[in-house]
C-alpha positions in Angstrom: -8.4 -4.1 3.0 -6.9 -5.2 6.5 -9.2 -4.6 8.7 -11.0 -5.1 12.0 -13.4 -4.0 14.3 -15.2 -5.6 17.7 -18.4 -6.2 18.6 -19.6 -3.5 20.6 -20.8 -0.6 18.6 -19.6 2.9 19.9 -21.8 6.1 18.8 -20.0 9.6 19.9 -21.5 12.6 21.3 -22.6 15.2 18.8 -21.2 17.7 21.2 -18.0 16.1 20.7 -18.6 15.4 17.0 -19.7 19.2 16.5 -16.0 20.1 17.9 -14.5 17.6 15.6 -16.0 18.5 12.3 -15.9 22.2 12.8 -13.1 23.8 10.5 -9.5 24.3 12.8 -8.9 27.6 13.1 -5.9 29.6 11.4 -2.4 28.2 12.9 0.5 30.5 12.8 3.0 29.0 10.2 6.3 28.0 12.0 9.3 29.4 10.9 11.4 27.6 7.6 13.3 24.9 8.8 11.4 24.1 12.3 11.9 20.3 13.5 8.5 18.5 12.0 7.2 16.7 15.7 6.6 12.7 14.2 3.7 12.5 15.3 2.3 14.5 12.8 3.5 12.9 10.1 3.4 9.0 11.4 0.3 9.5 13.8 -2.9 9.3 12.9 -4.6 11.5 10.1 -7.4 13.2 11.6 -9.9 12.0 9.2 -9.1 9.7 5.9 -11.1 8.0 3.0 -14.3 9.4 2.6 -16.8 8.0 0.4 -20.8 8.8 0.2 -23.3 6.0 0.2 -24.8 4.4 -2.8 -28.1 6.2 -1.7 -26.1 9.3 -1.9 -27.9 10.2 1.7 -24.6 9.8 3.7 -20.8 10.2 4.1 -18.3 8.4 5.8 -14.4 8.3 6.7 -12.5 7.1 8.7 -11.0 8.6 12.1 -9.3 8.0 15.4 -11.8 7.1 18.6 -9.4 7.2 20.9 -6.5 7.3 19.3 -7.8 4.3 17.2 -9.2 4.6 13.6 -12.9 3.9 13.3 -15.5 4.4 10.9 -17.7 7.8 11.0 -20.9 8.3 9.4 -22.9 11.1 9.0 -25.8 13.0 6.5 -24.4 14.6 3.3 -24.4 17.9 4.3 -24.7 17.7 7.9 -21.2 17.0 9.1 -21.7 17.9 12.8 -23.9 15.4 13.2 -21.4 12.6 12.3 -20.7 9.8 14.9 -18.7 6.7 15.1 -20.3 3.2 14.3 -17.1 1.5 14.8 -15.2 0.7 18.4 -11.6 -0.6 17.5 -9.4 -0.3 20.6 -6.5 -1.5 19.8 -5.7 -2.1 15.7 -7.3 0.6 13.4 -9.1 0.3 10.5 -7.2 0.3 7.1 -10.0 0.7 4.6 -13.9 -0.3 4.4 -16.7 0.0 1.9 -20.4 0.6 1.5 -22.8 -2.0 1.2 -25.2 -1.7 -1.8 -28.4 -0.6 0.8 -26.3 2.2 2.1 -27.2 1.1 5.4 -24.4 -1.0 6.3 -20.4 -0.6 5.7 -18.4 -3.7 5.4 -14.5 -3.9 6.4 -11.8 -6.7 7.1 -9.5 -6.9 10.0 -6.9 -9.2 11.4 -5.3 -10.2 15.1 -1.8 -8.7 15.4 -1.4 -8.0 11.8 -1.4 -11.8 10.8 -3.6 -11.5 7.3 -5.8 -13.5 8.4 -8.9 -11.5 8.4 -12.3 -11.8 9.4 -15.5 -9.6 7.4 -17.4 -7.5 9.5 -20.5 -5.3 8.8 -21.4 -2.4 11.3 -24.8 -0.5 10.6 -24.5 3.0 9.7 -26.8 4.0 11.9 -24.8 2.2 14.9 -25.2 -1.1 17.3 -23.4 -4.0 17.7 -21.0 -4.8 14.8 -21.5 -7.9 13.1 -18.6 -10.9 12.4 -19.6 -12.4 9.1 -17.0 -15.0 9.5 -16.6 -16.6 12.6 -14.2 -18.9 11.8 -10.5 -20.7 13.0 -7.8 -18.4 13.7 -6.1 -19.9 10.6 -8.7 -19.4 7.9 -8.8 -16.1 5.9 -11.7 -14.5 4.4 -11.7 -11.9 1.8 -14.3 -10.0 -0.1 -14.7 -11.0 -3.4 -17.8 -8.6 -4.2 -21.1 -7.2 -3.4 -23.0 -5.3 -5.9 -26.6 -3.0 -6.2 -27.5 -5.8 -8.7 -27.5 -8.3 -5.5 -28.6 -5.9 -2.5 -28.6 -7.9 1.1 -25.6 -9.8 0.6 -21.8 -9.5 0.2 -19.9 -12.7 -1.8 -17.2 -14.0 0.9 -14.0 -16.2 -0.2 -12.9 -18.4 2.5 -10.1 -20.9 2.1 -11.2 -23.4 5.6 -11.9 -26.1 3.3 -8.3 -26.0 1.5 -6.2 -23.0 2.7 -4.9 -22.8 -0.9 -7.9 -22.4 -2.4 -11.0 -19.8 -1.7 -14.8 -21.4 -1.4 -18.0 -18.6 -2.0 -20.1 -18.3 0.4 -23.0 -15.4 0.3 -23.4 -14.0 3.6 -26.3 -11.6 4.5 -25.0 -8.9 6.1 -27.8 -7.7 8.3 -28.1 -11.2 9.8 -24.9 -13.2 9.1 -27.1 -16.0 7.3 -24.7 -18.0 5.2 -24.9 -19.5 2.3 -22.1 -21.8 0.3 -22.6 -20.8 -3.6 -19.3 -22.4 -5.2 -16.9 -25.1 -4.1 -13.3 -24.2 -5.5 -12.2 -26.7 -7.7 -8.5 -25.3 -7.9 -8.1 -22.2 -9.1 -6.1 -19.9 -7.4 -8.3 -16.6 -8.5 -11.9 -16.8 -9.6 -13.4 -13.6 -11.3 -16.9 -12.8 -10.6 -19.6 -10.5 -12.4 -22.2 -8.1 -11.3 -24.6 -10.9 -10.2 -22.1 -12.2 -8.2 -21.9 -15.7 -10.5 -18.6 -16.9 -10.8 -17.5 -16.5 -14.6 -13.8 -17.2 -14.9 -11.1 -19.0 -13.0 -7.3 -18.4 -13.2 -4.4 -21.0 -12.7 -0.7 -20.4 -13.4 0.8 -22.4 -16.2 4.3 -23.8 -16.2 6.5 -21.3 -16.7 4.9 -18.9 -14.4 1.8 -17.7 -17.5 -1.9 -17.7 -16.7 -4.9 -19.7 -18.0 -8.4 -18.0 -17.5 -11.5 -20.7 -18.3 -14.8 -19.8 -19.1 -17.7 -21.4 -16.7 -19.8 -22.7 -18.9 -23.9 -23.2 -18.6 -23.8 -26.5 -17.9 -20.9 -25.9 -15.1 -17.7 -27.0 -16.7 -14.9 -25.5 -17.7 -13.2 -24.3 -20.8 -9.6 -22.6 -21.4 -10.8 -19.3 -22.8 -7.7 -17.0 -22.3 -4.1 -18.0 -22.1 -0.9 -15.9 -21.7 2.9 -16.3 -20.9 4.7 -15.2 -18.2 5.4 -12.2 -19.8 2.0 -10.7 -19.7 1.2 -12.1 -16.3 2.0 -9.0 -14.1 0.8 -6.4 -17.0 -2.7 -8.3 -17.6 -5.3 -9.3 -16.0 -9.2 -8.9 -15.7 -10.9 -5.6 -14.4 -14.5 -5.9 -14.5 -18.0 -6.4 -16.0 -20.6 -4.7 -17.3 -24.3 -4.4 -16.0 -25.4 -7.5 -18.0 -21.9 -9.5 -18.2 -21.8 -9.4 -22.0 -18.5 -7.4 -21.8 -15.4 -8.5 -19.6 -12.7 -5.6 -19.1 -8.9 -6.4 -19.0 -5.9 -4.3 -18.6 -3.8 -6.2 -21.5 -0.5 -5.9 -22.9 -0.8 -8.9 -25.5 0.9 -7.8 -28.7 1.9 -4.7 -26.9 4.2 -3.6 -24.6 2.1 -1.1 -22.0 -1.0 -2.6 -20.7 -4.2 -1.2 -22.8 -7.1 -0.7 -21.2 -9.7 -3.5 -23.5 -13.4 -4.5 -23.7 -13.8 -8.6 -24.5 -16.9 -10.2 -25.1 -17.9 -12.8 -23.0 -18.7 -14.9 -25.6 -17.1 -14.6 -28.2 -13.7 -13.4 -26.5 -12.9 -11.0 -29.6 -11.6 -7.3 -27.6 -11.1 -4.3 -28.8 -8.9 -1.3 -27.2 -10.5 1.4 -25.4 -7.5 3.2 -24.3 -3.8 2.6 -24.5 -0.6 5.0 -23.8 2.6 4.5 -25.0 4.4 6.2 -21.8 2.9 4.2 -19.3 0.0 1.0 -18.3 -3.1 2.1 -18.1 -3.5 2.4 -14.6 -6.7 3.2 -13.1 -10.3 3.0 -14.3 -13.2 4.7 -13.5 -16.4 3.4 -13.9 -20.4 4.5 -14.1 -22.2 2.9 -11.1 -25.2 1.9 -13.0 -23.7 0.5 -16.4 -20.5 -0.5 -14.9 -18.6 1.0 -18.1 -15.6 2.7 -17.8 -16.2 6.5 -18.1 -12.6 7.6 -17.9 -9.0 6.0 -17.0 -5.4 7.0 -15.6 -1.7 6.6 -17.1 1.4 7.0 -14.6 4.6 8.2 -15.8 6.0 10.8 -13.8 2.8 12.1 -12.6 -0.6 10.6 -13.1 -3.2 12.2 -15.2 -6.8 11.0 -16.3 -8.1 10.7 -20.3 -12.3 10.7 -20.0 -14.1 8.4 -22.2 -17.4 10.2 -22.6 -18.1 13.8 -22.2 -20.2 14.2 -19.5 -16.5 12.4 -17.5 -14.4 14.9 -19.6 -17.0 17.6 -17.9 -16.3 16.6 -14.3 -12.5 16.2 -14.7 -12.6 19.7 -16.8 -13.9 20.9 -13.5 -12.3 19.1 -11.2 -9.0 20.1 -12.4 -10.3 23.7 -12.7 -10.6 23.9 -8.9 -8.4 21.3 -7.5 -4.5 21.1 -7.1 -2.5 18.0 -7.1 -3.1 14.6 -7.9 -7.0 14.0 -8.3 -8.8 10.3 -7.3 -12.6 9.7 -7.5 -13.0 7.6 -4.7 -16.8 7.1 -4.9 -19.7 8.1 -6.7 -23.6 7.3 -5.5 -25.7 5.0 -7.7 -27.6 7.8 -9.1 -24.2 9.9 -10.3 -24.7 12.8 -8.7 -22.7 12.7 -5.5 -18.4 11.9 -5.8 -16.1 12.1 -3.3 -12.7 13.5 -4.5 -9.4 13.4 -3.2 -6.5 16.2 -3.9 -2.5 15.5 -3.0 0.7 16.9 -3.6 3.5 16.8 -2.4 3.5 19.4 -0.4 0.0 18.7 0.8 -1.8 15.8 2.9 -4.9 14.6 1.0 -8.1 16.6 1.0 -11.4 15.5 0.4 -14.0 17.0 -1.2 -18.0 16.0 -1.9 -18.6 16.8 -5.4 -22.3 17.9 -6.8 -21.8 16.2 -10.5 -25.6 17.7 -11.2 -24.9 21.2 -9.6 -21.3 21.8 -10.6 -20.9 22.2 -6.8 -17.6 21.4 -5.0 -17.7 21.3 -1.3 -14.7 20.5 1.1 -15.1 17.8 3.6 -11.7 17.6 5.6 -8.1 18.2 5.3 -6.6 14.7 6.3 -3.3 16.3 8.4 -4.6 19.7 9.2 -1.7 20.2 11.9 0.8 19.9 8.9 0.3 23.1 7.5 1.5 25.0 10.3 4.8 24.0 8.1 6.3 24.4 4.9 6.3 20.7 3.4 9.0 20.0 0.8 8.4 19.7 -2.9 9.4 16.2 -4.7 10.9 16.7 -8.3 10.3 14.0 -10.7 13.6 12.8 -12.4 14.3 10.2 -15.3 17.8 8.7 -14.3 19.2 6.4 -16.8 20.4 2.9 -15.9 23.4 1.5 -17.1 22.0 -0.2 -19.8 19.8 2.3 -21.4 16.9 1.8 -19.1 15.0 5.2 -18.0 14.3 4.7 -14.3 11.6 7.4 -13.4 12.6 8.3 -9.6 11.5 11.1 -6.9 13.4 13.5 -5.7 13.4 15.4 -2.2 15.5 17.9 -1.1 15.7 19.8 2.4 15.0 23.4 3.0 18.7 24.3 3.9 19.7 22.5 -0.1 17.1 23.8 -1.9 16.0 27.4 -0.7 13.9 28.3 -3.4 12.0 25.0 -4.0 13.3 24.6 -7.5 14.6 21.2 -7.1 18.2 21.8 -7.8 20.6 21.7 -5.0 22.9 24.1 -4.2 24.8 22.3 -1.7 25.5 18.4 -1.4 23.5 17.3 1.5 23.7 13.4 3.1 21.2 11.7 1.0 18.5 8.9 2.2 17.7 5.9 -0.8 14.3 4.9 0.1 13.2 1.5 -1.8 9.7 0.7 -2.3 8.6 -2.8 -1.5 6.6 -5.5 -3.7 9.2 -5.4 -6.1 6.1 -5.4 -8.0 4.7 -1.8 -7.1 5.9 1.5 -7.7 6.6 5.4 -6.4 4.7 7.7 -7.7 4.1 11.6 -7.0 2.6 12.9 -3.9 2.3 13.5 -0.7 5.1 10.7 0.4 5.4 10.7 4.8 8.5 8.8 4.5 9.6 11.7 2.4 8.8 14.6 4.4 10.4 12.9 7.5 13.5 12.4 6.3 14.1 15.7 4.5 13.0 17.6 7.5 15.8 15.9 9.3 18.2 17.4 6.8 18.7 14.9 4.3 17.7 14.8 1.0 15.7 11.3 0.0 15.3 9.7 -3.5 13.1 6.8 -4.2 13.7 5.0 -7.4 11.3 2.7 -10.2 14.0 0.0 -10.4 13.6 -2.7 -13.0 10.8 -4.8 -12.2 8.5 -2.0 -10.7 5.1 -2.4 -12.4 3.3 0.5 -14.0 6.0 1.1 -17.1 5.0 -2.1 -19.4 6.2 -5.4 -19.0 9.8 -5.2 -20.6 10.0 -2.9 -17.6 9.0 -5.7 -15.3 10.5 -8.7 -16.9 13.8 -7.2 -16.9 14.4 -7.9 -13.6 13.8 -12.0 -14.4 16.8 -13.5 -12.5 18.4 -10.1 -11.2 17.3 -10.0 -7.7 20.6 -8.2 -6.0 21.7 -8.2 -9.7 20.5 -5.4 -12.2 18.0 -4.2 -10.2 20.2 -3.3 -7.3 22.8 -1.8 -9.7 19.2 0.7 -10.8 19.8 2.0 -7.1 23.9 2.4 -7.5 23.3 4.1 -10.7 20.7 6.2 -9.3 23.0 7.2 -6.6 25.5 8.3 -8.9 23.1 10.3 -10.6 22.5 11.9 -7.1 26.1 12.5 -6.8 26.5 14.0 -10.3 24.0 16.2 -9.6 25.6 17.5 -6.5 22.7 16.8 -4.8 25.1 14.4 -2.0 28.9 12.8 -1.6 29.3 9.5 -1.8 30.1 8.7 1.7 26.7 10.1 3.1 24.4 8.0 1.3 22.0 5.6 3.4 19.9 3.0 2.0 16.4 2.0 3.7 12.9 0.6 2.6 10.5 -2.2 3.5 9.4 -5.6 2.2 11.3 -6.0 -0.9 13.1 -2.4 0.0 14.2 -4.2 3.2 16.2 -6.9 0.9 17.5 -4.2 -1.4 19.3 -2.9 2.0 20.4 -5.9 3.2 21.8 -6.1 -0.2 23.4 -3.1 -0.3 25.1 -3.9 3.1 26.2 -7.1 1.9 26.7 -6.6 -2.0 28.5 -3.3 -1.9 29.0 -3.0 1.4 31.5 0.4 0.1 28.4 2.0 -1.2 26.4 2.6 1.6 27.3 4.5 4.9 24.4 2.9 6.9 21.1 0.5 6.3 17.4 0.8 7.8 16.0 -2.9 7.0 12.3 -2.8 7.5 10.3 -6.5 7.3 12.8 -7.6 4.7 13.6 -10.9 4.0 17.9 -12.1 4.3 17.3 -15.6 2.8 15.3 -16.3 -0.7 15.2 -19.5 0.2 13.6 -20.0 3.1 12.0 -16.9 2.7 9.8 -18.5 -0.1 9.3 -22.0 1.6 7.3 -19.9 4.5 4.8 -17.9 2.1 1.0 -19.0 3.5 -0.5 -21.5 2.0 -2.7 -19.3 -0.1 0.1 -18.0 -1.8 1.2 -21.4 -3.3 -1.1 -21.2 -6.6 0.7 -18.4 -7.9 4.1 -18.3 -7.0 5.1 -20.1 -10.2 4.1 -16.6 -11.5 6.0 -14.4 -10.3 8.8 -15.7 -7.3 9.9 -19.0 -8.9 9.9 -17.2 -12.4 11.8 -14.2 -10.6 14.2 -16.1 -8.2 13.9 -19.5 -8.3 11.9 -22.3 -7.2 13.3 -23.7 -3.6 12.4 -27.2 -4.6 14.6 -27.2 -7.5 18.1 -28.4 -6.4 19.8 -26.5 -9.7 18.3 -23.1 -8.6 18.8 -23.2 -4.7 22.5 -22.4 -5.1 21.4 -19.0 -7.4 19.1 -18.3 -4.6 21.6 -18.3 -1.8 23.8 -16.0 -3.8 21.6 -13.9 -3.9 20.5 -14.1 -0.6 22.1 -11.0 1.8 22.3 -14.2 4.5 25.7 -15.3 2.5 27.5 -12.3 3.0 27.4 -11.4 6.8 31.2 -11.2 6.5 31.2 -8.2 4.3 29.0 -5.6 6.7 31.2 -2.9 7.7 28.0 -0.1 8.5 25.6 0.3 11.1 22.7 -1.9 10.8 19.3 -1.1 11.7 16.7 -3.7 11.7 12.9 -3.7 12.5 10.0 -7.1 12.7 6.7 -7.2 13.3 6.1 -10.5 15.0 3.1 -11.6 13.3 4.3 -11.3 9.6 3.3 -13.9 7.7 4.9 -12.8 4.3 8.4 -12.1 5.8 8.1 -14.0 9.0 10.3 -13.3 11.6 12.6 -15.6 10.8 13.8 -14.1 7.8 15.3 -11.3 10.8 16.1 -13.4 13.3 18.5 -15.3 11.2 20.9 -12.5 9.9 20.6 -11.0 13.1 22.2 -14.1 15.2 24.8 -14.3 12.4 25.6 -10.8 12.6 25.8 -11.3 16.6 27.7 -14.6 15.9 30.6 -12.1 13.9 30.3 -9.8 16.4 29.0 -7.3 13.8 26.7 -4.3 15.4 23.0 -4.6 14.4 20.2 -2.7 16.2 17.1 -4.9 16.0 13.6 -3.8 16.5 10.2 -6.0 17.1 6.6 -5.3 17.3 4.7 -8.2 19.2 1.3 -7.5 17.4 2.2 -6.2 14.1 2.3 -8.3 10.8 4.0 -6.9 7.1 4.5 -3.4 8.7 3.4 -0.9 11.9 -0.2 -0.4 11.2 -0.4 1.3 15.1 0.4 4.2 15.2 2.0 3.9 18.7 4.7 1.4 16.9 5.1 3.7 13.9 6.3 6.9 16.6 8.5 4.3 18.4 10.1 3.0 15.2 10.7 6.0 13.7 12.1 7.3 16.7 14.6 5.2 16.8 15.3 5.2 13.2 16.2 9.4 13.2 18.1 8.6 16.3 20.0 6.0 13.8 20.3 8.6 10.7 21.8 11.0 13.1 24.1 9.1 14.3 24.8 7.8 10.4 24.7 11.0 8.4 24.6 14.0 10.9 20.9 15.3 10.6 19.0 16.5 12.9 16.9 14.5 15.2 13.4 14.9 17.8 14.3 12.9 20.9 12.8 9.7 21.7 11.2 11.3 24.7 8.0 8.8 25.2 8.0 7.9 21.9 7.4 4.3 23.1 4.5 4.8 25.1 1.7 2.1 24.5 3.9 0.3 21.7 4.7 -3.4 21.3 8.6 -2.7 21.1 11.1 -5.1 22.3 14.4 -3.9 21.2 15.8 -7.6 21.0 19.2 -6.0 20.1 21.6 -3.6 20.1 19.7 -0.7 22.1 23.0 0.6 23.0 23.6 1.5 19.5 21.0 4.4 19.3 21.1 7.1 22.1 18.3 7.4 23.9 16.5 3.7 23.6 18.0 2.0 26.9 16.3 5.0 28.7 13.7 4.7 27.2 12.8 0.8 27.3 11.5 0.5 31.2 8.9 3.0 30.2 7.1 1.0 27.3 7.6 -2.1 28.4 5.3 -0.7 31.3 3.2 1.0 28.9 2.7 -2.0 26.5 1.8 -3.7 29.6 -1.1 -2.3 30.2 
């Protein structure tokens, strides 16, 4: 959850509030095809994540104060009467949670996007917001649990003692009283039960498995679970019961798709609750009293819940009965009767609903991009591409209004085509409403985003087949995915662009580098050019596990014998070969691709005399959290597209109005940037 608020509390007027919660009136749809203004789709949603209290009294969400996204709270069934407890002014807030009194909410936030995050608690009821953890501006805190079983106090993890390793410290957060409960003695994750007692800790083995030991009574330590390394991204602890007798996994031991499986504590036998043999078990939901899981989800092409007792087969039964789209239970009061439930689909912004378990009652709360509906959003067709070597890759598929007339998925023209890469590489796409999607086909392009070998979520052959074939196998998933594009007549191969962030900025950089012939122009966001030093600069924090997953995946950069693997792999040796345009873009704070990883093939790219348009945000981190830097980064990047593969394009106009952007290259490279430079630099000034 990244997070962060200040210390003055901020409570709206309920005139204001009244205006804000009262349903917008009918819009006149705009005509098939109309230009989609960014800011709808990369500004802030009018209202996000609701969840009701434990107490089931209240609801909150989050929403823009400002233009900044702040916590709301207000009574269930009284939305007018909703005001702000939160006064962000600058950074929004990401996520946040109840306390167990619903009296208080509890988020995280950082400075500038950095990760290193504070805790804060704001009463629901407003006043001054609370910093639970005052500490150096190089410690991180994180949340490792609170729980109705412990009410008053939320279980902190702060690494200022060693910045590998994560301390406890119970913090009460009505007063900030703290109190140190456990002193780390190395293990890189600790796993913690409904008491907030500290049961198991992990470590990484050689070889990149895992080793979970039992805390005994008498406070040592015994190896209780072990696994190699491939299990490690497919299992992994999920919970407790009320009493801790029962310890939940997703597991994929003797199997190849993560089950979902109950172990007890003490005698570590398991037994399977739920497994698929499309897909891991993905999500789990659980009773807020017992703690047992009541129902789970499986993601293949779409997700879709299995219930685990019939009074959850009763709610989804409903729920699916009245709701369209992907569903998510995104909170449930202690006593069971009040959920909150989202609804997305693709063509469709999330909506939330309060849900009346006891009544059978289903009452909406907000639409999260209202304005959107004034337009016809596109539809995104799951597809199963096969790879090369026999590998089922499940992908998305977007097509433009102008390809795709009837919404049926097949086009009947070949259109330029957008490969958007998701980062991690250990995540996935899934099905939904997807902004990056929606932008670029109402631009005119159609956009495919691709489960390449190594994305989690499809069993861990899936994942471990990408062991060593970083620019390898898993960039020839995206090649062979764009020859199923071009098969399909959905594009040509000259009008393909490739763009993504994070790990999708490296795939990018690859495919400018690696087959520089296959790509007609790249959109690099936060993406690292160098494996090398790219993994030397990981935080501190990091260090316990990247035997896990980098060094197993890539290499270790303090092995001599695999540094020379790593730089041929690394998009840094093969400046020579670009021959497209390059579009780059940095937040200055990153501290998992750090700027670095930018500024090198950037200065090797001037050094050539290549063109490269590069892009920074002075207070963003791993991605534009502002919304200010999103509209000026995306700005430029359909100003880039246009200029790549012909679309259509907004112009910049003020785009870069209160942003952090320094175009530190290249401005002339994208019409309409020089212009408009003077005017943010002023506005970012102020």
């Amino acid at each position: 959850m990244p997070y962060k608020l200040n210390s003055r509390a901020l409570l709206a007027s309920a005139a204001a509030i009244a205006a804000f919660a009262t349903a917008l009136p009918a819009q006149t749809p705009a005509p098939a095809g109309d230009l989609i203004p960014r800011a709808l789709i990369f500004g802030n949603p009018s209202r996000s994540g609701a969840q009701v209290s434990p107490d089931g009294k209240s609801v909150a969400w989050l929403a823009p104060v400002d233009g900044v996204m702040n916590i709301w709270v207000a009574p269930v069934g009284n939305l007018a009467a909703a005001k702000a407890v939160t006064s962000e002014r600058k950074r929004g807030l990401a996520n946040y949670a109840w306390a167990p009194d619903g009296q208080f909410l509890l988020f995280l936030n950082d400075e500038g996007g950095n990760e290193n995050d504070h805790v804060f608690a704001a009463s629901a009821a407003g006043g001054a917001t609370r910093d639970l953890t005052p500490v150096g501006p190089k410690v991180r805190a994180q949340i490792q649990g609170v729980s109705p079983l412990k009410p008053g106090v939320v279980l902190i993890g702060l690494n200022d003692r060693d910045p590998q390793f994560f301390d406890l410290y119970e913090v009460d957060y009505k007063t900030g009283a703290k109190t140190k409960v456990f002193e780390n003695p190395g293990y890189g994750d600790l796993v913690t039960d409904n008491q907030l007692r500290v049961r198991f800790g992990a470590k990484t083995t050689p070889g990149g498995g895992q080793a979970y030991y039992r805390r005994e009574s008498d406070g040592s330590w015994k190896e209780a679970v072990a696994f190699g390394n491939q299990d490690a991204f497919t299992t992994g602890p999920r919970g407790f019961d009320r009493d801790g007798g029962t310890m939940y996994w997703t597991d994929s031991r003797g199997r190849d798709k993560a089950a979902l499986v109950a172990m007890d504590t003490a005698t570590l036998k398991t037994t399977v609750l739920a497994a698929s043999d499309k897909a891991d078990v993905q999500n789990i939901l659980t009773d807020p009293t017992t703690f047992k899981p009541l129902a789970y989800s499986v993601n293949y092409l779409r997700s879709e819940w299995t219930p685990l007792d019939p009074a959850a087969k009763a709610d989804l039964d409903f729920l699916k009965s009245k709701l369209k789209g992907e569903l998510s239970i995104t909170s449930i009061s202690d006593d069971g009767r009040y959920a909150t439930v989202t609804a997305n689909s693709a063509e469709q912004p999330a909506v939330a609903y309060l849900y009346d378990r006891k009544g059978k009652t289903l009452a909406k709360l907000f639409d999260s991009r209202p304005d959107l509906s004034r337009y016809r959003l596109r539809a995104m067709q799951p597809v199963e591409v096969k790879a090369k070597d026999g590998l089922t890759l499940v992908s998305y598929l977007t097509l433009p209004a102008d390809a795709d007339p009837d919404g049926d998925g097949k086009p009947n023209r070949p259109v330029p085509m957008v490969m958007y890469v998701h980062g991690g590489p250990w995540a996935r796409d899934s099905y939904g409403y997807n902004s990056i999607h929606q932008f670029v086909a109402n631009r005119g392009y159609a956009v495919m985003s691709v489960n390449y070998r190594s994305s989690t979520g499809f069993g861990k052959g899936f994942v471990n087949a990408g062991v060593g074939e970083w620019s390898g196998k898993m960039h020839q998933d995206l090649l062979d995915a764009v020859d199923y594009a071009v098969k399909a007549g959905v594009t040509t191969p000259d009008k393909v662009a490739i763009m993504g962030g994070s790990y999708g900025g490296y795939a990018t950089l690859v495919g400018v580098t690696f087959t520089p012939d296959r790509f007609a122009c790249g959109v690099d966001i936060v993406g690292p050019s160098n494996l090398k030093t790219l993994m030397e600069s990981f935080p501190a924090y990091w260090r316990p596990s990247l035997e896990g997953n980098f060094y197993k995946h890539i290499g270790d950069p303090a092995k001599a014998a695999d540094v020379p693997r790593m730089m041929a792999q690394s998009p840094i040796s093969r400046v020579d070969a670009i021959k497209v345009p390059l579009l780059i873009g940095q937040g200055q704070n990153d501290p998992r691709v750090v700027k670095a990883e930018s500024d090198q093939i950037v200065e090797a790219m001037r050094t050539k005399k290549l063109p490269v348009t590069y892009v920074n945000f002075t207070d963003e981190g791993h991605g534009f959290q502002r919304p200010e830097n999103r509209l000026a980064f995306f700005s430029i990047t359909e100003g880039f597209l246009q200029q790549c593969l012909k679309g259509r394009a907004e112009p910049i106009g003020d785009a870069f109005k209160g942003s952090s952007i320094q175009v530190l290259e290249g401005a002339q490279f994208v019409p309409g940037v020089s212009a408009a430079l003077p005017e943010a630099a002023g506005a970012a000034g102020n």
